[in-house]
ZARO-610391 format. One record per atom (N, C-alpha, C): residue in three letters; x, y, z. Coordinates in steps of 0.001 Angstrom, whole numbers, plus 500000, padded with zeros to 6 digits. Layout:
ALAXYZ;...
# end
This chain:
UNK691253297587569294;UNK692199298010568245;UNK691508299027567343;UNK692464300057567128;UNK691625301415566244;UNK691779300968564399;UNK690922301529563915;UNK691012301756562585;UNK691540302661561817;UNK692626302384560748;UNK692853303199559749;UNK691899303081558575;UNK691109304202558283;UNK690332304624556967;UNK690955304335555611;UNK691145303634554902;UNK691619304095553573;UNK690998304856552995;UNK690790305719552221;UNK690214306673551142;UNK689290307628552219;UNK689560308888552486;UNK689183310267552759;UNK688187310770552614;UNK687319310232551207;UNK686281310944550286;UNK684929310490551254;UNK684095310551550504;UNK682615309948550421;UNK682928309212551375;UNK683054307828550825;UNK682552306385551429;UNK683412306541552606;UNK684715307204552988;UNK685761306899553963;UNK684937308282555131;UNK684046309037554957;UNK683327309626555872;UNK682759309105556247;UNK681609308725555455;UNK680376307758555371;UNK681381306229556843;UNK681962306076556178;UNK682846304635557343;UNK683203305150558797;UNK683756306313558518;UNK683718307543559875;UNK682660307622560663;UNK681749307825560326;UNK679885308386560826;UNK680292307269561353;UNK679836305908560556;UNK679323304709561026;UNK680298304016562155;UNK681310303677562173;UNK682635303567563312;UNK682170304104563706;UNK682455305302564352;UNK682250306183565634;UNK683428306848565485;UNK683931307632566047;UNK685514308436566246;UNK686315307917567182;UNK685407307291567800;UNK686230306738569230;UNK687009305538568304;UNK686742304796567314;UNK687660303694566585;UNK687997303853565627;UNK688180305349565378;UNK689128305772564082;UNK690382306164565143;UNK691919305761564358;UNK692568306609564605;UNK692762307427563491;UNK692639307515562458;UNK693056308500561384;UNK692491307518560036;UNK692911308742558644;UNK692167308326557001;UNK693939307981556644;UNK693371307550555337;UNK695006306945555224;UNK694603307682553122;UNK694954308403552637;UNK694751308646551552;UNK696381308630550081;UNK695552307887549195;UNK696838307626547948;UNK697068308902547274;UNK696658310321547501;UNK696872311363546983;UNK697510312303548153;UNK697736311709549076;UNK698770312925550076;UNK700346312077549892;UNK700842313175550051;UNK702323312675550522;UNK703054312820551491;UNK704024312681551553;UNK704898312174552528;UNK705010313348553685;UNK704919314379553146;UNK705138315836553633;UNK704102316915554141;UNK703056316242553675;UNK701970316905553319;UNK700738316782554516;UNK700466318045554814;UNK699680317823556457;UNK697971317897556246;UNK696731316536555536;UNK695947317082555326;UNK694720316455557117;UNK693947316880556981;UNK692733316429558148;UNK691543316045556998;UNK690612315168558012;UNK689673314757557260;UNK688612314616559014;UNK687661315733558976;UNK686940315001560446;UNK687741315197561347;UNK688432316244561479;UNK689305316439562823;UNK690183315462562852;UNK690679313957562090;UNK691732312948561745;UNK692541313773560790;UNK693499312719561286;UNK694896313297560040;UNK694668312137559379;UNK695135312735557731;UNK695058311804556600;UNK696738311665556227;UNK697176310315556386;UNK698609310178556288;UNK698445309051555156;UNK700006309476554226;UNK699856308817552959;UNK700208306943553132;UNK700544306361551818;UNK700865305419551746;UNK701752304653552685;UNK702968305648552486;UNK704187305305552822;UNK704425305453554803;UNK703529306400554658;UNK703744306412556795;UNK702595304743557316;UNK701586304800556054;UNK700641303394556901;UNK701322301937556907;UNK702174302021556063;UNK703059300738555911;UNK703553300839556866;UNK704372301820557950;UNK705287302163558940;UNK704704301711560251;UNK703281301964560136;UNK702387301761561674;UNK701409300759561104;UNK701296300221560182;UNK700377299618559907;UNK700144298351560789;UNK700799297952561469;UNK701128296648562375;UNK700150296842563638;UNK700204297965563626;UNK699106298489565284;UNK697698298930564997;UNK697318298492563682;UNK695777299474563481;UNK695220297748562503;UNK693902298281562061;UNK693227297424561474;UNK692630298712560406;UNK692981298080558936;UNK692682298651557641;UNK691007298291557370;UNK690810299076556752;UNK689331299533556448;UNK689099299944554596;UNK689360299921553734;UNK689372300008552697;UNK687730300649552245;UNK688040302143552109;UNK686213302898552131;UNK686664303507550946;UNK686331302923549879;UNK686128303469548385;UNK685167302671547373;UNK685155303356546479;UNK684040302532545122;UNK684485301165544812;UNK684201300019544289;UNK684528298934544060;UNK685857298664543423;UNK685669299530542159;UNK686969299513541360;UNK688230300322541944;UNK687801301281542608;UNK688902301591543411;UNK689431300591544608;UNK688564299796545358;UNK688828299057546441;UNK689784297985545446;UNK689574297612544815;UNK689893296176544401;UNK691436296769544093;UNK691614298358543226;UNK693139298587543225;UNK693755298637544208;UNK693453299475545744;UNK693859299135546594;UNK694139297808547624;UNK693330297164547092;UNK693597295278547707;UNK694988295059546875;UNK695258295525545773;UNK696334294730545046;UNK697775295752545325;UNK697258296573545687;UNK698581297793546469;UNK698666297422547463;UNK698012297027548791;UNK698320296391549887;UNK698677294877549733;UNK698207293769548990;UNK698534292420548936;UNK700702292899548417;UNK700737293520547313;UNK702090293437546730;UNK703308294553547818;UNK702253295258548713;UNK702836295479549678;UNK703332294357551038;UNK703121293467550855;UNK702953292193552033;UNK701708292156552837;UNK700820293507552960;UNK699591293597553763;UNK698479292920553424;UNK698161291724554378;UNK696858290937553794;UNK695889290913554775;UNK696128291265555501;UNK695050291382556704;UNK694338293191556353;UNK692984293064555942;UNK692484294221555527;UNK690605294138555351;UNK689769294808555830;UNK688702294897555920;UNK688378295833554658;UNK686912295288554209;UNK686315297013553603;UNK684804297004554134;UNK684506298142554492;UNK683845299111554208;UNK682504298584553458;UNK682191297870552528;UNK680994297634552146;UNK680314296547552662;UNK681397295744553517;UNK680922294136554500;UNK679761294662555152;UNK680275296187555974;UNK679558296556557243;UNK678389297216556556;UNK678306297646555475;UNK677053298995555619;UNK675978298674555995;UNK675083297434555844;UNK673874296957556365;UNK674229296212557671;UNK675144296176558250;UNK674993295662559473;UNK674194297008560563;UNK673620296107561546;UNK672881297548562827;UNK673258297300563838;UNK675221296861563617;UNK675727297081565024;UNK676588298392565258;UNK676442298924566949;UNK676910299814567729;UNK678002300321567318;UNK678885301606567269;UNK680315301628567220;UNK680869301405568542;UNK679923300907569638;UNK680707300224571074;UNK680540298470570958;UNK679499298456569961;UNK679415296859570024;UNK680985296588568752;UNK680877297478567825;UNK681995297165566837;UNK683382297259567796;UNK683336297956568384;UNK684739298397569311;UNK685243297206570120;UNK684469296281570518;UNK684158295305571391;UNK684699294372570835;UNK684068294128569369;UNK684217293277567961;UNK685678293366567603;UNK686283294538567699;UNK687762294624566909;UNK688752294473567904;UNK688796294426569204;UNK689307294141570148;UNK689432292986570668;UNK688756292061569800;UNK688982290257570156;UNK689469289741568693;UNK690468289177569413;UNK691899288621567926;UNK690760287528567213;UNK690145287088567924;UNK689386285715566909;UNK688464286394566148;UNK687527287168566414;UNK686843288032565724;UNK686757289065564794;UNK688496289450565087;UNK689528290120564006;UNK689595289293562633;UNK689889287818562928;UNK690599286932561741;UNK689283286816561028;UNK688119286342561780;UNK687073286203561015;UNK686417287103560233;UNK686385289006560288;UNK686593289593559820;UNK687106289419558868;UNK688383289875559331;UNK689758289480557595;UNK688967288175556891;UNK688842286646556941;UNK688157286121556230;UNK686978286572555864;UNK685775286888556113;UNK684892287341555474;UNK685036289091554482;UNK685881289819554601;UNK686290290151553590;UNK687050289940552210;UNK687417288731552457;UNK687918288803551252;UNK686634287687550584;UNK685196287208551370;UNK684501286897550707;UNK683751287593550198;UNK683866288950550527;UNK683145289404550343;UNK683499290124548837;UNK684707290191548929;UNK685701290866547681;UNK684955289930546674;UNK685119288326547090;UNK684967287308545532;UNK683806287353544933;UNK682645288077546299;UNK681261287441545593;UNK681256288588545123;UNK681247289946544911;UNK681652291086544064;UNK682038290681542873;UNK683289290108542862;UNK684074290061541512;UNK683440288907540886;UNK682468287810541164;UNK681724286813540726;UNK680998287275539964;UNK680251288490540686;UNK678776289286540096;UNK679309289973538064;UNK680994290470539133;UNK681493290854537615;UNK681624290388536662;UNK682208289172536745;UNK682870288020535940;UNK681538287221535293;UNK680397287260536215;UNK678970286771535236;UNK678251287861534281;UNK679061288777534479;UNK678444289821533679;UNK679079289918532421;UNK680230290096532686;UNK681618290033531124;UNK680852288588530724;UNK680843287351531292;UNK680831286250530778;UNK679215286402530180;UNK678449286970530128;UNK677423287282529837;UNK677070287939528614;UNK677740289386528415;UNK677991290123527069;UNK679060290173526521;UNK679865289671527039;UNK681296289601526249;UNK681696288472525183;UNK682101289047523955;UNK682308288015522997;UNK683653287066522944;UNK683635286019523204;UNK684647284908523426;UNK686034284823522317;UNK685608284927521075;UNK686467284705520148;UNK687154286370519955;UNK686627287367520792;UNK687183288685520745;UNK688498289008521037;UNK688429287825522372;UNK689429287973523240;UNK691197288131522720;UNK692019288705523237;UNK693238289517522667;UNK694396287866523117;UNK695207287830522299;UNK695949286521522328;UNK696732286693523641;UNK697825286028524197;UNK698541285636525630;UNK699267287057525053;UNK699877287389525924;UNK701127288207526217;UNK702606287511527135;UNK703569288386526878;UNK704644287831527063;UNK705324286696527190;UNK705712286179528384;UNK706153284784528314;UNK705412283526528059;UNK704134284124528052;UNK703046282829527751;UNK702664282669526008;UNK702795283799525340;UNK702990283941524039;UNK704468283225523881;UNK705283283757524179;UNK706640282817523918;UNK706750281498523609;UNK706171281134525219;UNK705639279635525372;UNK705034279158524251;UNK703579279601523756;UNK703413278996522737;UNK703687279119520987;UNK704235280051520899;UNK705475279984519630;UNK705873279145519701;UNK706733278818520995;UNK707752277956520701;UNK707468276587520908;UNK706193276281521588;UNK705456274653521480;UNK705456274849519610;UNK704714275952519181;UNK704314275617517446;UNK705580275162516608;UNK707282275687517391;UNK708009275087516555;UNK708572273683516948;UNK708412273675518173;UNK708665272338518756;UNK707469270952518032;UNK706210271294517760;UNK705577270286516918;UNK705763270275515738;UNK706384271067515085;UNK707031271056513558;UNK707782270672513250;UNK708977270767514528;UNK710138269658514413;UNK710058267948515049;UNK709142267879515515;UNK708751266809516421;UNK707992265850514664;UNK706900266455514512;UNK706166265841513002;UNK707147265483511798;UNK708364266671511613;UNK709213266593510917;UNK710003265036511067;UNK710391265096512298;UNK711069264302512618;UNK710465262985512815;UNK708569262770512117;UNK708172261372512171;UNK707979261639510613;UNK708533262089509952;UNK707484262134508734;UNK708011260789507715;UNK708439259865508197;UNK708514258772507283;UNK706665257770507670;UNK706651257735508576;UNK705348257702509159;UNK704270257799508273;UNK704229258772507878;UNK702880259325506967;UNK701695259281507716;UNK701738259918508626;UNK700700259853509638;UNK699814261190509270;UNK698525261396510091;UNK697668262708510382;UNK697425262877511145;UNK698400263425512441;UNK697958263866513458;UNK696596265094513840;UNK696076265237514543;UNK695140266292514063;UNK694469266948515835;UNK694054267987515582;UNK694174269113516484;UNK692750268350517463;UNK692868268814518764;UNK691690267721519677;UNK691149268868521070;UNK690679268499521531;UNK690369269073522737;UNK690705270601522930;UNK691249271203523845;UNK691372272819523885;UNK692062273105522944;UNK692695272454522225;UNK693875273395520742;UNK692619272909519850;UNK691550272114519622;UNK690780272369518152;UNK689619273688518965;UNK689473274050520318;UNK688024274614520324;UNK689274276360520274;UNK690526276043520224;UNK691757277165519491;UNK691321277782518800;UNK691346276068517820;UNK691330277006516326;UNK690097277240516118;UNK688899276787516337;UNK687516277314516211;UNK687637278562516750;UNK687590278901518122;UNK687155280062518377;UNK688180281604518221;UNK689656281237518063;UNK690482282130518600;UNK691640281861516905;UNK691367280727516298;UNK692268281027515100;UNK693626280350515604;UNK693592279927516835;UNK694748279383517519;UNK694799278860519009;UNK695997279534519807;UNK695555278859520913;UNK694694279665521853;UNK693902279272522826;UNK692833279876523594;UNK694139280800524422;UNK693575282112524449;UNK694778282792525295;UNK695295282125526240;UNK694570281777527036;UNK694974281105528428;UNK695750279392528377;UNK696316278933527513;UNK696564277688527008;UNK697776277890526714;UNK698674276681527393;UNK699668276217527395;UNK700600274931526962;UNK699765274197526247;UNK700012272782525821;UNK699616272397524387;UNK700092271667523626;UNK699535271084522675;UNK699027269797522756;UNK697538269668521964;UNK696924268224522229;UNK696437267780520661;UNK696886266341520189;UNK697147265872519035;UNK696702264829518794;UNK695356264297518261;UNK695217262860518031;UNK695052262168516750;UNK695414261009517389;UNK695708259961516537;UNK695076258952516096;UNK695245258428514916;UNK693948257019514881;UNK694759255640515755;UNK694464255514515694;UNK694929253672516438;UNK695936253484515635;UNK695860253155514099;UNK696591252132513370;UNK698491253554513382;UNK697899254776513436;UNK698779255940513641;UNK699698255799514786;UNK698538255547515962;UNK699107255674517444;UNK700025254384517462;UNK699874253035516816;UNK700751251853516985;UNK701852252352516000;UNK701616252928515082;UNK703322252901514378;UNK703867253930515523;UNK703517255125515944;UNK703924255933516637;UNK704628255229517952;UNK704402254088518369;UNK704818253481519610;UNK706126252689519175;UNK705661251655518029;UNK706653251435517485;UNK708080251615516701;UNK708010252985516324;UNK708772253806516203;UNK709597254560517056;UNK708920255003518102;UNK709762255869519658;UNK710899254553519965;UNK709860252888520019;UNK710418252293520938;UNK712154251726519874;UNK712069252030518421;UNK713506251807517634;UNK714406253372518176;UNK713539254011517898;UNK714670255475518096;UNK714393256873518639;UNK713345256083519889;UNK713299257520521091;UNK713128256578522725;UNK712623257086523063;UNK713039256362524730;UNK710761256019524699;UNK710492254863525196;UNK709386254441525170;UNK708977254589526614;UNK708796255122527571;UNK708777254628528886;UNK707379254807529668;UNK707489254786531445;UNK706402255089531885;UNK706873255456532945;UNK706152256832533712;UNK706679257332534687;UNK706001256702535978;UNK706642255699537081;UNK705941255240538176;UNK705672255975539389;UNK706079257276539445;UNK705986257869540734;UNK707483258075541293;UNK708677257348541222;UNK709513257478541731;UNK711079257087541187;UNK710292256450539748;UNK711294256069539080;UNK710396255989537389;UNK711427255424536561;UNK710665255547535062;UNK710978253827534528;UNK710057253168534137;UNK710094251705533727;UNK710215251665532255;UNK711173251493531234;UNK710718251602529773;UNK710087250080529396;UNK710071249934528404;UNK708804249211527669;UNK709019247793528293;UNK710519247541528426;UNK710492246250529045;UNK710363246081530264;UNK710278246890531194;UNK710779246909532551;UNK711411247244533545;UNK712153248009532710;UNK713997247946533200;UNK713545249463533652;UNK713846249372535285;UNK713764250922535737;UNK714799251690535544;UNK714662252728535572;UNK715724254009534897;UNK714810255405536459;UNK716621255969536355;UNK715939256816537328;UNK715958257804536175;UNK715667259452537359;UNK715600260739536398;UNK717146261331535529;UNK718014260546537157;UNK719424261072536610;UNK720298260398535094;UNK719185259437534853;UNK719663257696534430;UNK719174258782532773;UNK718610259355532700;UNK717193259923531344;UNK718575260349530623;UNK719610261357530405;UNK720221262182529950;UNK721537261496529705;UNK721683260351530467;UNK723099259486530082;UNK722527258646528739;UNK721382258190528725;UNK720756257065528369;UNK720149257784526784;UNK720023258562527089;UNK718896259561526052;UNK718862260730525133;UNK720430260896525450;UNK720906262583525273;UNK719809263126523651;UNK719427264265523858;UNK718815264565522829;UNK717459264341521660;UNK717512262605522813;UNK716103262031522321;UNK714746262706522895;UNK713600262192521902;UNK712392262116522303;UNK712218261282523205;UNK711499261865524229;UNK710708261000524842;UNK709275260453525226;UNK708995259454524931;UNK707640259211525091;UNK706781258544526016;UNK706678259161526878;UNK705872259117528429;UNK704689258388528797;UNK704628257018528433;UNK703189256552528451;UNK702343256141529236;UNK701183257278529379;UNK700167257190530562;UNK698978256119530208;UNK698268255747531669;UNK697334255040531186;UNK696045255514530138;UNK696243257058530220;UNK695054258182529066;UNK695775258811528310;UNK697210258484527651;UNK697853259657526966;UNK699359259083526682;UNK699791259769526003;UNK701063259921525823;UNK701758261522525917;UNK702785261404526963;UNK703417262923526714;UNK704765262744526157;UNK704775263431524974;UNK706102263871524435;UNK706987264540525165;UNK708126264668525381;UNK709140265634525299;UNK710340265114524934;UNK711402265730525377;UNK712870265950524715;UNK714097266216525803;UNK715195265464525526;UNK715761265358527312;UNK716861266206526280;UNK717493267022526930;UNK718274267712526177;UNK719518267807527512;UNK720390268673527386;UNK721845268585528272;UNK721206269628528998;UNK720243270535528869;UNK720314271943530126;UNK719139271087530338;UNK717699270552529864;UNK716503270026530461;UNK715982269048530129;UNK715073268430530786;UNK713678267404529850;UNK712428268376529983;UNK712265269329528330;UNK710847269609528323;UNK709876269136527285;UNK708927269655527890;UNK707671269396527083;UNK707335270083525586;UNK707128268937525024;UNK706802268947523534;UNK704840269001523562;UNK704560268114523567;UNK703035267678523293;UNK702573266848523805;UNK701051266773523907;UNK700401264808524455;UNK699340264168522957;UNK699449263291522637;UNK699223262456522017;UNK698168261704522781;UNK696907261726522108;UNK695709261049522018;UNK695286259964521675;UNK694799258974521531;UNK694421257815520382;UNK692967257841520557;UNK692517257526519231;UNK691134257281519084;UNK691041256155518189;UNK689610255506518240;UNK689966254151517656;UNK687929254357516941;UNK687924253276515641;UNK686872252928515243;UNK686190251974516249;UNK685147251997516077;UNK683844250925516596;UNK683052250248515972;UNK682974249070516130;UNK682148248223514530;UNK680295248882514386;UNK679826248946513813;UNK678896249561513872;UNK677775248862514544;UNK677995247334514852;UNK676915246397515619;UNK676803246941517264;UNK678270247369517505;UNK678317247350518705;UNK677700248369519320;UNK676582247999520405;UNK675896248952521151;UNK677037249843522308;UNK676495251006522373;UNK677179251893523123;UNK676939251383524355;UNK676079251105525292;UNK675554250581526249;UNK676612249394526599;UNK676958248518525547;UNK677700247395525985;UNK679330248249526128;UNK679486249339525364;UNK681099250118525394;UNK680806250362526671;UNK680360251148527180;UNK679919251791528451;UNK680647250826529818;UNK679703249939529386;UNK680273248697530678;UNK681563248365530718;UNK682056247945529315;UNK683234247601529447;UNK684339248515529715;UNK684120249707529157;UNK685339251037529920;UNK685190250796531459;UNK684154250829531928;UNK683866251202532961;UNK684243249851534357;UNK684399248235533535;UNK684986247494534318;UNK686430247706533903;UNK687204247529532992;UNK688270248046532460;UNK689118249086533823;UNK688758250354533501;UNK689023251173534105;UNK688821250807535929;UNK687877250005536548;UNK687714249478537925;UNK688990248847537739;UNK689099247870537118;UNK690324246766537652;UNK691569247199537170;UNK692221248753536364;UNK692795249004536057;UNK693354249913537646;UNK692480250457537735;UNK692767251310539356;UNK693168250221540216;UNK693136249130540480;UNK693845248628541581;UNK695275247908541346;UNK695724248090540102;UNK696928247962539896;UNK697746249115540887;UNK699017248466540880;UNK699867249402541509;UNK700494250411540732;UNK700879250527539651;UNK701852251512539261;UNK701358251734538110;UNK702091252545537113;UNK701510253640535982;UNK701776252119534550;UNK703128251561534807;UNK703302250600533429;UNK702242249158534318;UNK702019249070535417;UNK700727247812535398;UNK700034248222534281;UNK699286249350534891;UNK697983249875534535;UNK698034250446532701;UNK699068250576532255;UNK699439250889530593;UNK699190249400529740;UNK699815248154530573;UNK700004246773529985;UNK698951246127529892;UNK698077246600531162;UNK696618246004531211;UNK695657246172530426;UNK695454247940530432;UNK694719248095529602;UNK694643248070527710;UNK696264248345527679;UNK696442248086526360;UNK696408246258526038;UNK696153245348526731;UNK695569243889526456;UNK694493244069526570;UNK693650244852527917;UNK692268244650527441;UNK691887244888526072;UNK692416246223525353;UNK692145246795524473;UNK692060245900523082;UNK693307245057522827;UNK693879244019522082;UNK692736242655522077;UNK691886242871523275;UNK691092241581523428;UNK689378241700522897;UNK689107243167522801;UNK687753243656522574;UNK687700243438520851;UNK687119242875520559;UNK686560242064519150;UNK685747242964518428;UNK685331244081518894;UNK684635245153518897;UNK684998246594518329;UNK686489246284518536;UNK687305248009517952;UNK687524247137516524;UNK687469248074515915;UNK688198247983513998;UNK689515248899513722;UNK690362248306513116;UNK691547249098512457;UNK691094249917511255;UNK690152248992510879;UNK689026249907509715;UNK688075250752509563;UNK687888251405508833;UNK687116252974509059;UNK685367252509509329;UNK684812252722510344;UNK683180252212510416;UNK682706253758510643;UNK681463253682511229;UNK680485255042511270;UNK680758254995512543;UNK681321254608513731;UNK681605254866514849;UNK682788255405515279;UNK682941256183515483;UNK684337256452515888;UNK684535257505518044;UNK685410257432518323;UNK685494257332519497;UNK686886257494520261;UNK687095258133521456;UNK688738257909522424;UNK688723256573522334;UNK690084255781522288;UNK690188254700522666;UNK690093254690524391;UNK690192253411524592;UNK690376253090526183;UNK691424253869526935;UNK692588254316526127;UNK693672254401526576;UNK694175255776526300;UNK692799256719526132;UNK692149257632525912;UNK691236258836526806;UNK691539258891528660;UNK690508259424529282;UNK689528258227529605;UNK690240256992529667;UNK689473255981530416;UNK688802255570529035;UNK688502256214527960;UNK687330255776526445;UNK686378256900526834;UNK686601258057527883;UNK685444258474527951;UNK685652260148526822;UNK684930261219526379;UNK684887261866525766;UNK685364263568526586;UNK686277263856526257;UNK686328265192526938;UNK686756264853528341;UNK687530263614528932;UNK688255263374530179;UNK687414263051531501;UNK685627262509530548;UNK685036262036531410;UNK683786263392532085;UNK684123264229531114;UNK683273264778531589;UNK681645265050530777;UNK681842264388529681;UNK680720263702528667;UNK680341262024529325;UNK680269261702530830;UNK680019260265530967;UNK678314259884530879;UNK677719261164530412;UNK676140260917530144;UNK676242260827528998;UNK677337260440527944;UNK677375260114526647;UNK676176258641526087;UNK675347259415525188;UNK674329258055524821;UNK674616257964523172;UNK675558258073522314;UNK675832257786521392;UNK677145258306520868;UNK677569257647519778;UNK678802257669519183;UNK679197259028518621;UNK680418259320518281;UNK680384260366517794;UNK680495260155516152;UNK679691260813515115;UNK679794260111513976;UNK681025260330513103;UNK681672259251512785;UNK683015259440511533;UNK682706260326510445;UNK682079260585510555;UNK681638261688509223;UNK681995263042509635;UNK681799263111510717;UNK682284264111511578;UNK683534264676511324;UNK684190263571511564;UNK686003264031511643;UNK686285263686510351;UNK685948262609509839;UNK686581261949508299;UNK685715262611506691;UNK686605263274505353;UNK688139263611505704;UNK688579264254507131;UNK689930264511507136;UNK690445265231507592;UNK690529266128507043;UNK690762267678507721;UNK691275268758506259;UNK692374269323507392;UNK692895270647506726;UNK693827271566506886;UNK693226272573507552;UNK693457273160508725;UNK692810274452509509;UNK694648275529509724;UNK693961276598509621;UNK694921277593509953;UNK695048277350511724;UNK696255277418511972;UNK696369277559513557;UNK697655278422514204;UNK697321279513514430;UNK698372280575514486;UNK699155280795513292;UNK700516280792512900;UNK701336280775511950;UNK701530279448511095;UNK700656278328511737;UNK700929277207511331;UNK699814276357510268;UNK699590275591509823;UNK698528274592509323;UNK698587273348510281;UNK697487273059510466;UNK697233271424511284;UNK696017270865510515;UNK695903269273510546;UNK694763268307510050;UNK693923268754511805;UNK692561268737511293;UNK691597268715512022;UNK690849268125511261;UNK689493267392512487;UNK688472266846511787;UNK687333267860510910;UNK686802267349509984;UNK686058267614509103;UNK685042268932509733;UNK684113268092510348;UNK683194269009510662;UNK683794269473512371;UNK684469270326512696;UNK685122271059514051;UNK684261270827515215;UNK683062272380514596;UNK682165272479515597;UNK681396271397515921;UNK680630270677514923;UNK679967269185515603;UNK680648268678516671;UNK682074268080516671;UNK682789267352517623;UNK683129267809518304;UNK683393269597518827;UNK683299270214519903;UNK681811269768520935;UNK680921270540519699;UNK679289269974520276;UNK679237268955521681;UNK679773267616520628;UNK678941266342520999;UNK680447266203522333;UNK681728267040522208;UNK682398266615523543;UNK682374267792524825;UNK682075268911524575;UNK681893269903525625;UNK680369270721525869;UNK679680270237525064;UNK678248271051524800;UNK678249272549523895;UNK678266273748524662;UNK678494275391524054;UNK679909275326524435;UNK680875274579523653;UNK682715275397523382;UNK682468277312523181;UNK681569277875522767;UNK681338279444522987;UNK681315280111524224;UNK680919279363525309;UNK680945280107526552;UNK682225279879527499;UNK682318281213527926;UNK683866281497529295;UNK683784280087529993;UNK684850279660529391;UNK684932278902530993;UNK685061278660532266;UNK684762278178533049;UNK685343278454534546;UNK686685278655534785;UNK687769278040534061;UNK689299278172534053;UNK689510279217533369;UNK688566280291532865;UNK689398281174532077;UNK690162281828532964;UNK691294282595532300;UNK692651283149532606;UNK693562282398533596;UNK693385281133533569;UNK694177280134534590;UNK694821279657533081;UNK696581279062533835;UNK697256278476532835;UNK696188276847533018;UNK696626276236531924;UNK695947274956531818;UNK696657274069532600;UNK698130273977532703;UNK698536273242533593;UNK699190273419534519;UNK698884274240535337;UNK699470275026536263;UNK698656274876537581;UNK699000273959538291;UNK698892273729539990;UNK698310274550540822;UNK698951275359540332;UNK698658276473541700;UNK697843277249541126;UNK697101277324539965;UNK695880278072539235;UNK696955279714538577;UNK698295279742538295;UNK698602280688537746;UNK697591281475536888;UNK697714282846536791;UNK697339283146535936;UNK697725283497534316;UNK697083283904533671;UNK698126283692532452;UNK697714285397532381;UNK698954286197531593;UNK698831287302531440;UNK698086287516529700;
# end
């Protein structure tokens, strides 16, 4: 099978030499047109629009500078074309243009090709991405654009009316995980962030339960159906007869998710956290164990309200948590298992100190005010290590499956 050249110049000669002529059929260049009769090497250079036409009978070659290759990967991918080689895989290889000829003429050796180019594309764009992540300043970064900005406007008015609507409560909800390392680093939400996350103290999180369960829907989602507080299964279709207009409060074995069943949808409002005091006798070492059998015998339950009932009795049974303010403070069980940052702090060897978070104060967060803990950065510290550096998820939505990107 012959090769089409992308790019004419330099590197698409340079790919010429090295091929041979015998496995070029022609250059394929983004500056000729449709009409337009140029040669390159005794080849004809035919534009965009004729390689899409024959492109089915040749094998693409992509011979330009990096930043140019990578535009052309995204002109051929949004063209449907994904099968495509470049040009910089081969330059240190010291095979033949009869041994390559040999090579492009066997379909299995074709595909493996096509896969190793596009590894070759990532470990490129890796080299890049450690480099930005290297000198590039984090809190610089320019807020979401379009529908993902939308999105979170309209979470900021959806928790205003959501708080509004507990404020007999007298609660302090307060900013946690990626919405506090927000407002630390970005004044709000991390561009790439899609959710609001809100926690609560214990004695907060029980009126909050108790309250949904007088005048919002209390439930738990099992996989195939929804169980509310007593039992009583409810399907999805069952939510909007049962619920019109209510809150709903979704209770996981690490969380609570808010939302709102309305006549066009059920969306998402927020998730709700709990954190709880620790008496100050109690060794961390002995917490440790007990999350950690807790959480074993919680996994072999069958369904989402077992595993909510269980652990919220274990929780009820530990002699060890305080409703009262101590120097320990901590996720509850029912919290990321009790572990810090969703378990990914499980080399945790001490508490995080209440002094830390307690007072609470007022932080700016986009257009809005929220309670955050006292000292921010400490409790970033002690739950993610450097909250300053790119993360691996940057420009991925946060809850998005398929790794969307966020614009």
């Amino acid at each position: 099978m012959k090769l089409i050249l992308f790019g004419s110049g330099f590197f698409g000669q340079k790919a010429y030499s090295f091929f041979g002529e015998e496995n070029v059929f022609c250059f394929c260049d983004n500056t000729v047109k449709n009409d337009e009769v140029k040669t390159v090497c005794g080849k004809e250079v035919i534009s965009f629009e004729k390689l899409m036409e024959i492109h089915q009978d040749y094998m693409i070659v992509i011979c330009l500078k990096l930043d140019f290759c990578l535009q052309v990967c995204r002109q051929l991918e949004q063209a449907g074309v994904e099968d495509f080689l470049v040009y910089g895989m081969f330059e240190k290889s010291e095979q033949t243009p009869e041994e390559l000829g040999r090579l492009f003429a066997d379909q299995t050796q074709r595909e493996r090709l096509y896969k190793e180019s596009y590894r070759y594309l990532t470990r490129k764009m890796r080299v890049q991405l450690q480099y930005l992540k290297r000198h590039a300043d984090i809190t610089t970064l320019k807020p979401a654009q379009g529908e993902l900005r939308e999105r979170q406007y309209q979470l900021l008015e959806e928790a205003e009316q959501f708080f509004h609507f507990l404020g007999e409560l007298e609660m302090k909800p307060f900013l946690v995980y990626g919405n506090l390392i927000g407002a630390v680093r970005h004044g709000g939400f991390v561009p790439w962030d899609d959710d609001l996350d809100f926690g609560l103290f214990r004695e907060d999180y029980e009126k909050v339960l108790k309250f949904a369960q007088e005048k919002c829907a209390t439930l738990t989602y099992c996989g195939d159906c929804w169980l509310d507080w007593d039992g009583e299964a409810l399907w999805q279709s069952d939510l909007l007869k049962k619920y019109p207009n209510k809150y709903i409060f979704n209770v996981y074995p690490s969380f609570i998710q808010v939302s709102k069943c309305t006549e066009t949808r059920h969306y998402y409002v927020m998730d709700l956290w709990v954190f709880d005091f620790y008496k100050n006798e109690y060794n961390i070492e002995d917490y440790r164990k007990w999350i950690e059998e807790v959480n074993a015998a919680a996994e072999k339950l069958e369904n989402n309200k077992e595993k909510v009932d269980f652990i919220r009795g274990e929780w009820k049974k530990n002699p060890m948590i305080s409703i009262e303010r101590t120097d320990n403070f901590f996720p509850g069980i029912d919290n990321f298992g009790g572990y810090p940052g969703g378990g990914a702090m499980k080399a945790f060897k001490s508490w995080i100190p209440t002094e830390d978070v307690l007072p609470l104060r007022k932080v700016k967060y986009e257009n809005k005010s929220f309670w955050a803990p006292n000292h921010m950065e400490s409790v970033l510290r002690y739950e993610y290590g450097n909250y300053m550096e790119f993360p691996e998820d940057m420009g991925f939505l946060t809850h998005d499956e398929g790794g969307a990107e966020a614009e």
